[in-house]
Phi, psi and omega in degrees: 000115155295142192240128184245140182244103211241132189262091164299093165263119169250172180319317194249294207231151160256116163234174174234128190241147192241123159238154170283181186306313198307317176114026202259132172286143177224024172166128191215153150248134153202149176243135166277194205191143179287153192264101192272116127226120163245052081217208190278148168099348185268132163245159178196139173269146149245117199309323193304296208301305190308316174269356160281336178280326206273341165303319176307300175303306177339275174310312196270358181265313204291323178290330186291345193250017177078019203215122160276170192288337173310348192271316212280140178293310182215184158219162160222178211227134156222150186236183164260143176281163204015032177278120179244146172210161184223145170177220214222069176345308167261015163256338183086002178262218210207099183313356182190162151315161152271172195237112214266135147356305186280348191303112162227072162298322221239012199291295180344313178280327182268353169308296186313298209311147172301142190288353182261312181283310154342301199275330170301326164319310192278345193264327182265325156280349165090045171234151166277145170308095191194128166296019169285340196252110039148317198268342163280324171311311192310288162355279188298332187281328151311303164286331187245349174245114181318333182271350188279311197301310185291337152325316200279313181261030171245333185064049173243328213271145195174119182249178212171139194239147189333310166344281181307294199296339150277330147318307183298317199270271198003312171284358184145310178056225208273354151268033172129003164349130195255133143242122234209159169196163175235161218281005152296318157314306182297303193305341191240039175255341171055026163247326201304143141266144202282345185280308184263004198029043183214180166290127164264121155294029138289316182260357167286303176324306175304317190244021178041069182250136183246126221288322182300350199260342170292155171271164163307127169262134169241207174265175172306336181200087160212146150344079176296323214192136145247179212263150170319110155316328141307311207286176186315322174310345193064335199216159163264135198226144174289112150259113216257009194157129187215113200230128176316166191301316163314295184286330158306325173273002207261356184283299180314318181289325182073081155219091200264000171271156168296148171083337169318138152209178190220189171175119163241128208291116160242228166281296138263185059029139177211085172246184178206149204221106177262132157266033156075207180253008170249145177272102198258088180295111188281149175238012172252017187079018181261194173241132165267121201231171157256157203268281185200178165213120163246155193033241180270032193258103163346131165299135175261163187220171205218157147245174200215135152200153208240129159255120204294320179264119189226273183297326199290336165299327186285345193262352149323304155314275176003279221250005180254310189245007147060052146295337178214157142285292197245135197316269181332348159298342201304298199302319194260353168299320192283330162296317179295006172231168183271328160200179164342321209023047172077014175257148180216135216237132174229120200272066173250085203282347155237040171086173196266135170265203180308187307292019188251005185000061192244124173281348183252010183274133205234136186303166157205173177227136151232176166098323168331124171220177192282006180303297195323121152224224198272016152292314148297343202273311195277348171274290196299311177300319170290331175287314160339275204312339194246343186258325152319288179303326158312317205298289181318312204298303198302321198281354183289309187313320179264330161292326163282337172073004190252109221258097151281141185247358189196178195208128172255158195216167190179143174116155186341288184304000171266012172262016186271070197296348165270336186292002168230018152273324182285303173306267199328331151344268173311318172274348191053046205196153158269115253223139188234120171253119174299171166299295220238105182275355188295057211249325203268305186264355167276338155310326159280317170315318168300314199281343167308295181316305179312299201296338181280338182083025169274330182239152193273276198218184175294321192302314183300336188249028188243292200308329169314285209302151159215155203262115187254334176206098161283100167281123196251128173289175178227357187268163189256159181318312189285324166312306194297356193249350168261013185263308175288347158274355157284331170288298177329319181273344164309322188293266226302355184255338143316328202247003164275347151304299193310000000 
């Protein structure tokens, strides 16, 4: 029996999961990690505490499965995306915090950019102009922190999206460390051209970032390395595949065909849409990424779009109007009534993600009558979640012109069966939960195994999935089609607040 081994880093917590060839876990660890804000709107990691943690999970999944590290075929890497950290080969320590994703420390300066660097930035990485992405941090660390500029003129200095800085210490760190990055990654950065998989000097210039201090971009799946024998491993284990966190799940799901998709229900949505080997430049408010690359195999590419509030609304209930205790009261207070009796909640409590990315947008509940009570309240918030995620699909459909027929799902909120009899609903499609809900690390864990040969090709990892709840819309077009022009106008009365 073969064993893989996969290193989850996410935003709050770091773990490690062990699966057999089946695809089963036989060993996990996690640990959470501090959350750095020094001031408002900066989020920030400490890169050092993040590789003590990731050593720790090591070590504590291989005692749960029973395993040394020598038993693993591989590992692979999934990160939380665009978290940049910088630091110091020859010390091995990490020259600034890291700089988290969610940090928009960096909006100004990109506010400042000429509408001509703007539009060369989107066209050529397929991202909208937003501190959400990796290459204005790069930026912001380089202009404002002195150890970073002397590093950088010492030619010691080495950036980086989490990946690279746990690939480098695994691999050695300051006894031979690979700096390496894989092209899902590379991709949330507004330097990678989408064409060329590599660093555009164009777009290094625009954010005056200088290409020695970047990593090599490879693919989602080969042999990087293998891991320090002194290292949590104990052994050189092939470290074999490293995929942002999305895409690791859209891997996990095995939705390795054009028109396949997946969306995972969290605090907020995350769905993707795979396009095949084309590149589908959005008119519809998404992000255009790559989906994955394994090995010498053409990059497959995805559109992406995000919704921010999904779950944080059920905790909105919870904890500002204490309607439920518990986040899992929602489904049966919503069951108890047969439907909204028209009221509809649009949570946009720090503004509309896709596709309407209006930042100035404000929740609202409409629709109110003294009928209402907080059972419509708790009905309307699981539908939010789903007439959300429908606004993203559709605009995926017209910008890909690839005819969705089902939706695969992962994240908390898919253990809610009505909030994903109402998304079929809504959607007119059919809504699929796997078996093995673990997708962001079972997806790193496939792309280690593919280089390694513990798994053969993509078909053997089709045969894998299996399906634990399928859902059937049960509603007719004309339900689904006033249900959803009652959402539009909420939606206009959010954004007419703004």
């Amino acid at each position: 029996m073969a064993f893989v081994g996969s290193l989850d880093q996410g935003t709050s917590s770091t773990r490690f999961m062990i699966f057999d060839q089946g695809g089963k876990v036989v060993g996990q660890h996690q640990l959470e990690h501090r959350q750095i804000l020094p001031e408002a709107g900066w989020v920030e990691h400490d890169g050092a505490e993040i590789w003590d943690r990731v050593q720790e999970v090591i070590s504590g999944a291989l005692k749960q499965a029973n395993l040394l590290g020598s038993d693993l075929s591989a590992i692979g890497i999934t990160n939380q995306r665009e978290t940049t950290i910088a630091w110091d080969i020859s010390t091995g320590q990490p020259l600034h915090n890291a700089i988290v994703w969610q940090d928009v420390r960096t909006a100004s300066m990109l506010d400042a950019l000429p509408d001509a660097a703007r539009a060369t930035l989107t066209h050529k990485s397929g991202l909208p102009i937003a501190p959400y992405f990796a290459g204005s941090k790069m930026h912001w660390l380089i202009k404002n922190s002195t150890a970073v500029q002397s590093a950088i003129a010492a030619g010691t200095a080495r950036f980086g999206t989490i990946d690279s800085w746990l690939l480098w210490n695994l691999s050695g760190g300051v006894q031979g460390g690979v700096h390496f990055t894989d092209v899902t990654n590379a991709s949330r950065t507004l330097l990678m051209n989408l064409e060329t998989l590599d660093w555009d000097q164009e777009l290094l210039d625009i954010l005056e970032v200088p290409r020695s201090v970047l990593p090599t971009i490879k693919s989602s799946s080969e042999v990087y390395a293998q891991t320090n024998p002194h290292g949590p491993l104990g052994a050189a284990v092939p470290i074999a595949g490293i995929l942002g966190d999305q895409q690791a799940a859209m891997v996990g799901q095995v939705c390795f065909d054009r028109g396949e998709s997946k969306t995972t229900y969290g605090t907020g949505n995350f769905a993707l849409l795979n396009t095949g080997t084309e590149i589908v430049r959005s008119k519809n408010g998404l992000l255009t990424t790559v989906c994955y690359k394994f090995g010498d195999q053409p990059a497959r590419y995805a559109l992406e779009g995000s919704v921010a509030v999904t779950g944080s609304a059920i905790q909105w209930l919870r904890d500002q109007l204490g309607i439920i205790t518990h986040a899992a009261d929602t489904e049966a207070l919503a069951s108890s009534v047969t439907d909204t009796a028209g009221v509809y909640f649009v949570p946009a409590f720090s503004g509309l993600f896709a596709p309407y990315w209006r930042s100035d947008a404000r929740g609202v509940i409409v629709g109110l009558t003294r009928a209402a009570t907080k059972a419509h309240l708790a009905r309307a918030a699981l539908e939010a979640i789903c007439y959300q995620t429908r606004d993203v699909m559709d605009a995926m459909v017209a910008d890909s012109g690839a005819p969705m027929t089902e939706m695969r799902v992962d994240g908390g909120i898919t253990a809610n069966s009505l909030c994903m009899q109402m998304q079929a609903d809504i959607m007119g499609i059919d809504i699929t939960r796997p078996l093995i809900t673990e997708t962001t690390a079972l997806g790193a864990a496939y792309a280690a195994g593919l280089a390694t040969g513990v798994w053969s090709d993509t078909d053997e990892l089709k045969k894998q999935w299996q399906q634990s709840r399928r859902w059937n819309p049960a509603t007719t077009a004309e339900i689904r089609a006033m249900g959803y022009e009652g959402w539009k106008k909420a939606i206009e009365r959010t954004l007419n607040w703004a």
